[in-house]
N, C-alpha and C positions, 0 to 999 in steps of 0.2 A: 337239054344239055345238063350234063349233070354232073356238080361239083361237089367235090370233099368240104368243103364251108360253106354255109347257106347265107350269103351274105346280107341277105334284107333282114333276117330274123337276128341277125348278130346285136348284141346289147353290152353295154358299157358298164362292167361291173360297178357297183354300187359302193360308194364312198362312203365309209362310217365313220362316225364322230374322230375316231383316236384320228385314223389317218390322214384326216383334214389339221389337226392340231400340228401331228408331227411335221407335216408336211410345212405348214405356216410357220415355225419353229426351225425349220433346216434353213429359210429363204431369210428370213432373220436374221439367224446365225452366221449365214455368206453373207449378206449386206454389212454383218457388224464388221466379220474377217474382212473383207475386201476394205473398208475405210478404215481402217487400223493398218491395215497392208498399206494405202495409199498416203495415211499420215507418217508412219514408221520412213517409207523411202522419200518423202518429201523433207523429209527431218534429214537425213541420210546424204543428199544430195545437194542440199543448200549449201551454202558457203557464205557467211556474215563478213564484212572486210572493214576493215572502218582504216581510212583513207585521210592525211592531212595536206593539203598542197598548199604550198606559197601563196600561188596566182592560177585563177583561175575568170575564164569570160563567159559569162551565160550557161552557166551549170544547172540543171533543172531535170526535174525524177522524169527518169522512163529516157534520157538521155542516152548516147551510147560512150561509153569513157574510152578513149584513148589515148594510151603513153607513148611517144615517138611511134606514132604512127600503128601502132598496133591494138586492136580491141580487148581490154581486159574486162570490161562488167558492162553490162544495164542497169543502169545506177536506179534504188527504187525510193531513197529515199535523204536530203538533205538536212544538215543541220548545222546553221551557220555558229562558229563561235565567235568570240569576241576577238580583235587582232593581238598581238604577241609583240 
């Protein structure tokens, strides 16, 4: 049988220095973009709230906050003050 490609004799061109560099240089380059991309929208996306209530019963980080009955935050972090 006889084909246009000889595929047993087929070889995998030979990789020279530069190409190996450039190449290790592009995967670099998208791993830096990519976490600059994922710090940029994590930046972007968050919302800081700082929150004072009267009264409150067992407040505690990773809680779910709700005002008359409705979900406003996941609270990630407390900081008790002094009373008023």
């Amino acid at each position: 049988m006889s084909t246009i490609f000889n595929v047993r004799n087929m070889k995998m061109p030979a990789l020279t220095k530069a190409s190996v560099i450039i190449g290790a240089l592009i995967v670099i380059l998208a791993l830096v973009v990519a976490y600059a991309g994922y710090y940029v929208y994590n930046k972007l996306t968050t919302n800081t709230v700082v929150a004072e209530f009267a009264q409150t019963l067992a407040l505690y980080p990773a809680n779910k906050v709700q005002i008359m009955g409705v979900r406003v935050v996941r609270s990630t972090r407390f900081e008790p003050a002094a009373t008023r």
